[in-house]
MIDOTI-815971 format. One record per residue: residue number from 0; y, z, x of N, C-alpha, C, CB in turn. Coordinates in Angstrom, 3 decimals. Atoms other than C-alpha are relative to their C-alpha. Glycine has a CB too. Layout:
N
+------+----------+----------+----------+----------+----------+----------+----------+----------+----------+----------+----------+----------+
: resi :     n.py :     n.pz :     n.px :    ca.py :    ca.pz :    ca.px :     c.py :     c.pz :     c.px :    cb.py :    cb.pz :    cb.px :
+------+----------+----------+----------+----------+----------+----------+----------+----------+----------+----------+----------+----------+
:  NUM :        Y :        Z :        X :        Y :        Z :        X :        Y :        Z :        X :        Y :        Z :        X :
...
+------+----------+----------+----------+----------+----------+----------+----------+----------+----------+----------+----------+----------+
***
This chain:
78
+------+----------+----------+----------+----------+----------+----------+----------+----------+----------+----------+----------+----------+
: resi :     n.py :     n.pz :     n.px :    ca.py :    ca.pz :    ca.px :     c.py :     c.pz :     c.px :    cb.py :    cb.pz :    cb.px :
+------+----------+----------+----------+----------+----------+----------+----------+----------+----------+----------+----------+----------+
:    0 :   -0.111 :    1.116 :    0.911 :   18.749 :    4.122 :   11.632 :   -1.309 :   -0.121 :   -0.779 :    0.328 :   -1.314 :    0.762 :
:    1 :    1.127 :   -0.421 :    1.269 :   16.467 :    3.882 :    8.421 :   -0.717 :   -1.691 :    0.795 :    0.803 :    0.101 :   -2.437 :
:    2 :    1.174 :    1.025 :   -0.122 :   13.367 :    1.255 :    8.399 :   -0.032 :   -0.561 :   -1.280 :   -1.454 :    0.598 :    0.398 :
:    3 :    0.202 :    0.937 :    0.919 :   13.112 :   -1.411 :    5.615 :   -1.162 :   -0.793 :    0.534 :    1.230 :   -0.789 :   -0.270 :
:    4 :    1.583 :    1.346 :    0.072 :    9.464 :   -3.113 :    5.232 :   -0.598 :   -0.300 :   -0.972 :   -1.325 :    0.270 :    0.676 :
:    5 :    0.992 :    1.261 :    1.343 :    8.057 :   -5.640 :    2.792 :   -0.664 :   -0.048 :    0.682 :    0.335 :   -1.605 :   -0.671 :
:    6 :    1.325 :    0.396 :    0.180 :    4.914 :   -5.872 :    2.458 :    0.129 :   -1.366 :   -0.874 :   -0.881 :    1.203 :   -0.714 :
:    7 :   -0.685 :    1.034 :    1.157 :    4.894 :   -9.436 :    1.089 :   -1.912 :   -1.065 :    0.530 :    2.459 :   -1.090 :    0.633 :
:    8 :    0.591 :    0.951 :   -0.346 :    2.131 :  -12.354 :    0.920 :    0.628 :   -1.302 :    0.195 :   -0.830 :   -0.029 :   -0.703 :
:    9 :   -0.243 :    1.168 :    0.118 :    2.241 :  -16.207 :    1.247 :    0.379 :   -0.333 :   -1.740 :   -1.227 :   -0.703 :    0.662 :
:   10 :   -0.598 :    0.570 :    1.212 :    3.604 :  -18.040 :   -1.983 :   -0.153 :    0.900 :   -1.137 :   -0.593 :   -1.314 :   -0.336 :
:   11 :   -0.325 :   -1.649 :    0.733 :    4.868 :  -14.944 :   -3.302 :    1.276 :   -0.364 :   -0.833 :    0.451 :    1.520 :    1.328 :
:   12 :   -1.757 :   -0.400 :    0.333 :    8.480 :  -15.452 :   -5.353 :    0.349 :    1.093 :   -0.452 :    0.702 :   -0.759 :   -0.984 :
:   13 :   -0.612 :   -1.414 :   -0.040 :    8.747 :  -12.041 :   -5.917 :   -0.129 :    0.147 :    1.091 :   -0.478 :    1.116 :   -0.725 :
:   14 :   -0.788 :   -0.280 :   -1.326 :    8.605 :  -11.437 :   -2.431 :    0.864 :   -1.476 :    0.663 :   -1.267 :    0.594 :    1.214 :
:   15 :   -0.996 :    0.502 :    0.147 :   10.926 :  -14.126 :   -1.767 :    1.154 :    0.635 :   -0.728 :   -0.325 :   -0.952 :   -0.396 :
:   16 :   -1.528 :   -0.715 :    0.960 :   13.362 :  -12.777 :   -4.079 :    0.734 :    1.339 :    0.278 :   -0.395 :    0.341 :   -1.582 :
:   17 :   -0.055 :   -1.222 :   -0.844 :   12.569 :   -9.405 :   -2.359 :    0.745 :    0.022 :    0.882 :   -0.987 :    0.345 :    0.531 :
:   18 :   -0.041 :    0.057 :   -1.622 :   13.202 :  -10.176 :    0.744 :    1.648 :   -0.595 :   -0.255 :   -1.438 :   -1.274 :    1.018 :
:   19 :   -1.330 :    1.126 :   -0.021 :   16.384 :  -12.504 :   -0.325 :    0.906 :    1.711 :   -0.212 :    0.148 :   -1.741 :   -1.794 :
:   20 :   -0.250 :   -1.121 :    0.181 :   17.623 :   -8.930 :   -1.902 :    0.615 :    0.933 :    1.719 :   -1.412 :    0.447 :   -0.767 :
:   21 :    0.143 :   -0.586 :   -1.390 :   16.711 :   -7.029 :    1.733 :    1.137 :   -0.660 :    0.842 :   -1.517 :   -0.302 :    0.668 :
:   22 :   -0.796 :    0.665 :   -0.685 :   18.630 :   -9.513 :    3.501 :    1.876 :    0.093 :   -0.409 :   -0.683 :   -1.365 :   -0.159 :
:   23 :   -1.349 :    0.143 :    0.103 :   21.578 :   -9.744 :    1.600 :    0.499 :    1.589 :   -0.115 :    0.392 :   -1.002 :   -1.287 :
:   24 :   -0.504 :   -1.473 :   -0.077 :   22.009 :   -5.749 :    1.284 :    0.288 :    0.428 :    1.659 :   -1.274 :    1.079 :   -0.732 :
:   25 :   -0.184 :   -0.485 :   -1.128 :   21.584 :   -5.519 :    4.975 :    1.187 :   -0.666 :    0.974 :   -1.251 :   -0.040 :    0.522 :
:   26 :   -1.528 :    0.240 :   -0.034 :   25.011 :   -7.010 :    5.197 :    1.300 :    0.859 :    0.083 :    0.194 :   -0.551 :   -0.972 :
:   27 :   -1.258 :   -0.831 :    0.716 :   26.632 :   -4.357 :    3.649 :   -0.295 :    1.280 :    0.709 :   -0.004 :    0.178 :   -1.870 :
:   28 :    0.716 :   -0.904 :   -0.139 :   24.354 :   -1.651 :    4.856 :   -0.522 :    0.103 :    1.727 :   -1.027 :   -0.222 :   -1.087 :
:   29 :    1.155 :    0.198 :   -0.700 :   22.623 :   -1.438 :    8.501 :   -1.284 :    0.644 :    0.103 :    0.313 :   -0.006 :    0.923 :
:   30 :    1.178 :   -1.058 :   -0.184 :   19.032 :   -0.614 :    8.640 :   -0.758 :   -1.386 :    0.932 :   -0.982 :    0.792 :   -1.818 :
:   31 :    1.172 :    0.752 :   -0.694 :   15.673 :   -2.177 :   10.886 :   -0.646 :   -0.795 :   -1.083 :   -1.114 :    1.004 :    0.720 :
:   32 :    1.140 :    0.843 :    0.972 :   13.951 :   -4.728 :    8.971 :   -1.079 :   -0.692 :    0.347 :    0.499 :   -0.948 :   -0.670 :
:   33 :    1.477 :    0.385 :   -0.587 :   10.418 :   -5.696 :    9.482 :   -0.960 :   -0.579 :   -1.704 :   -0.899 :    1.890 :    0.971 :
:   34 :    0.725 :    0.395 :    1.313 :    8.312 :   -7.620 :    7.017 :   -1.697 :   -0.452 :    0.526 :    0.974 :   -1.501 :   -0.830 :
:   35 :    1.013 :    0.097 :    0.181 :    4.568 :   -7.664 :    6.527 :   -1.103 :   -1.151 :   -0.067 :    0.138 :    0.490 :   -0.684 :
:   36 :    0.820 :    0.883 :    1.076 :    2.307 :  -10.497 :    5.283 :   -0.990 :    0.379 :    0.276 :   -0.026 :   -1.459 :   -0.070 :
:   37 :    1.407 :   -0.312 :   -0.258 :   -1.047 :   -9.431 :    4.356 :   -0.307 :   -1.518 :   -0.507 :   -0.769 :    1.461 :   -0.879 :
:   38 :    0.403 :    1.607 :    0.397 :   -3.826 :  -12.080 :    4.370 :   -1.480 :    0.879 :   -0.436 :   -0.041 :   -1.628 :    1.604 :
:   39 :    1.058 :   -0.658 :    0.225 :   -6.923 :  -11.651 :    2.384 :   -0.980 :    0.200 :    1.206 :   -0.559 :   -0.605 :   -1.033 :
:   40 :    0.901 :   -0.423 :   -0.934 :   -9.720 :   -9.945 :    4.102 :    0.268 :    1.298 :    0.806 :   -0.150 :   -1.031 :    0.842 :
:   41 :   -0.489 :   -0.719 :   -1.332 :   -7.408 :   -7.670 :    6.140 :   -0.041 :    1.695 :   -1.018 :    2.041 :   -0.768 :    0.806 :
:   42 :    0.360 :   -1.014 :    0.492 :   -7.505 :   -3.777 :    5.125 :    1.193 :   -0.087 :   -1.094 :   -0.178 :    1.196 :    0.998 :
:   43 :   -1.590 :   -0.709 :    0.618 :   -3.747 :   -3.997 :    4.149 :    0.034 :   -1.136 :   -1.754 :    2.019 :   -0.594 :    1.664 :
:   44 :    0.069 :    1.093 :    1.353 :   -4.645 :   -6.950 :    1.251 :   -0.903 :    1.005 :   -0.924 :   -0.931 :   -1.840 :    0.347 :
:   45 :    0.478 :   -0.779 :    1.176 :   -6.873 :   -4.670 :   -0.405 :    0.829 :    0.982 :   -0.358 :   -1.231 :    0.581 :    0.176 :
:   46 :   -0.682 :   -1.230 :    0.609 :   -4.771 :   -1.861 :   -1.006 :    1.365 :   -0.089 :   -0.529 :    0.061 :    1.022 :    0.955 :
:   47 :   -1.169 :   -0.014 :    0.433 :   -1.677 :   -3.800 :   -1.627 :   -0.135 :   -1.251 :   -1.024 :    1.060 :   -0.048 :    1.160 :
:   48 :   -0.169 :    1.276 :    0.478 :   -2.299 :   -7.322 :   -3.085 :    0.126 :   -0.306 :   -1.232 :   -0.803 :   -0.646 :    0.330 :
:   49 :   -0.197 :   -0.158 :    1.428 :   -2.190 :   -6.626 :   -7.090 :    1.348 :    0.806 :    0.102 :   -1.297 :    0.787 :   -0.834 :
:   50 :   -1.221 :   -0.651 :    0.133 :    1.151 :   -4.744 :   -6.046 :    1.121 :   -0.385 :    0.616 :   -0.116 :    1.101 :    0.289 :
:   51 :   -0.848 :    0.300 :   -0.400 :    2.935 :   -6.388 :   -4.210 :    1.611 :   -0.757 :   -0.755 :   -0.698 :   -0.511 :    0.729 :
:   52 :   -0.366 :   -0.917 :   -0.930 :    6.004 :   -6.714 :   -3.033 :    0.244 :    1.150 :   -0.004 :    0.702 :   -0.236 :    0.416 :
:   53 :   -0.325 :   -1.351 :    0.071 :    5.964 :   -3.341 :   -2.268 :    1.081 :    0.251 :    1.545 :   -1.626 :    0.970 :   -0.072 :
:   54 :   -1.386 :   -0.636 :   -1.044 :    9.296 :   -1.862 :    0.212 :   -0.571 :    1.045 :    0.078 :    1.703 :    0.208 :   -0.505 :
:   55 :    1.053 :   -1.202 :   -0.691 :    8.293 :    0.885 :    2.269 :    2.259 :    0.530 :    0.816 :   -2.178 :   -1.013 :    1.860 :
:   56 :   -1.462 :   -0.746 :   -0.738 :   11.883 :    2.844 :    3.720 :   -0.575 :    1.387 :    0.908 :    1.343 :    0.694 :   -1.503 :
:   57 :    0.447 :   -0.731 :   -0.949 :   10.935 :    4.609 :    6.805 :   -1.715 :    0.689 :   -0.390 :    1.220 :    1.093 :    0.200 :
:   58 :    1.625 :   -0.042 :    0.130 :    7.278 :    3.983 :    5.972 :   -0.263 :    0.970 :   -1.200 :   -0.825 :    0.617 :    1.487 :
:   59 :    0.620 :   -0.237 :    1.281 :    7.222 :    5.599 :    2.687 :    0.516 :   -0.925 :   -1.262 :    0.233 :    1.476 :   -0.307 :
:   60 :    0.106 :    0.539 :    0.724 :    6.933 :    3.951 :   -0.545 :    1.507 :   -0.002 :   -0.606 :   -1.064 :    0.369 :   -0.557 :
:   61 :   -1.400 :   -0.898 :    0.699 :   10.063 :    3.198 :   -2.294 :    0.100 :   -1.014 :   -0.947 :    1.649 :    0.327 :    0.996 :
:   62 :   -0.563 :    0.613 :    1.067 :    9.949 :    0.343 :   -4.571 :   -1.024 :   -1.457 :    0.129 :    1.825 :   -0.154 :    0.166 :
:   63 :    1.454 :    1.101 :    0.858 :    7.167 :   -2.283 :   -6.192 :    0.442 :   -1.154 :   -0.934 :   -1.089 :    1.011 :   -1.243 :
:   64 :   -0.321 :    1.167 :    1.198 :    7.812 :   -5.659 :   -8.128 :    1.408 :   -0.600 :    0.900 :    0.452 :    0.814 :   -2.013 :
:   65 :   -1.443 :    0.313 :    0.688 :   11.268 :   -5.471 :   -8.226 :    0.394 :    1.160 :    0.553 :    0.243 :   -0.182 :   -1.739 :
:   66 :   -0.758 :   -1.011 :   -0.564 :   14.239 :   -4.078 :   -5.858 :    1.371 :   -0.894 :   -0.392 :   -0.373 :    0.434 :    1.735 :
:   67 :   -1.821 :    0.489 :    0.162 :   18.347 :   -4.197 :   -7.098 :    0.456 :    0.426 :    1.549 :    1.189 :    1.180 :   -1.510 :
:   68 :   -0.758 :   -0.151 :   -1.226 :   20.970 :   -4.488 :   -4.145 :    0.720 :    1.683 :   -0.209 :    1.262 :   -1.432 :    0.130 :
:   69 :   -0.162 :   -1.591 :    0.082 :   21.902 :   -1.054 :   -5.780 :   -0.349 :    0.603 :    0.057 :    0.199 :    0.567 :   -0.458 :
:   70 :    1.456 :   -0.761 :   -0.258 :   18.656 :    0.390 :   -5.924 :    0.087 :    0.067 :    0.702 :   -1.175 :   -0.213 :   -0.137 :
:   71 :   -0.183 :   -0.189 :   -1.711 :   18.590 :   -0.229 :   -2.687 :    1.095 :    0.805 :    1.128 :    0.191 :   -1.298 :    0.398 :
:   72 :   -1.796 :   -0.475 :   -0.601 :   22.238 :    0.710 :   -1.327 :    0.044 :    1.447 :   -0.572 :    1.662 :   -1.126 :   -0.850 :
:   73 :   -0.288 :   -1.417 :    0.486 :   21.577 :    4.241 :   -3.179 :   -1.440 :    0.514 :    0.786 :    0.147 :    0.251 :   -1.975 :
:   74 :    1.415 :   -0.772 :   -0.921 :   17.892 :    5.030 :   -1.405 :    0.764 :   -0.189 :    1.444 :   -1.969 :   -1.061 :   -0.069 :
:   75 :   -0.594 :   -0.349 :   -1.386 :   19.485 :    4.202 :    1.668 :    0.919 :    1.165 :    0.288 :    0.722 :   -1.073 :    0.416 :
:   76 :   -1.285 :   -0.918 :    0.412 :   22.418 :    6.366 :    0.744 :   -0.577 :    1.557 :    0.325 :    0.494 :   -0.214 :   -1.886 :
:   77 :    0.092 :   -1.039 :    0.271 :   20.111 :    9.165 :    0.202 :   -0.619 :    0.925 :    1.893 :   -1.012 :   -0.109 :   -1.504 :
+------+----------+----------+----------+----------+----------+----------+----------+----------+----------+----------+----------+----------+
***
């Protein structure tokens, strides 16, 4: 079974919206879902925090800003 992880901060609405996305695909779909929050200071805020949310699918990169329930439902697919 595949891995789904946001990387997401606090008062984020793109990750909110992300995550709302994640949730409602994993309806249709099953995968592991695990979500992130970096907090400044920590290694993972520097390297992500101007990019976030970033989705990670079995720990590699798969999608930044902005994820569709199709986008999604076709990387899983693959």
């Amino acid at each position: 079974m595949k891995t789904v992880t946001l990387i997401s901060k606090e008062h984020c609405h793109l990750c909110d919206v992300a995550k709302d996305v994640l949730l409602k695909t994993r309806k249709k779909i099953s995968f592991d879902f695990k979500e992130i929050k970096i907090l400044p200071g920590s290694q993972e805020f520097e390297g992500y925090h101007e990019r976030i949310p970033v989705i990670l699918i079995d720990e590699e990169f798969a999608f930044q800003y902005k994820v569709s329930e199709k986008q999604l439902l076709d990387r899983l697919a693959d």
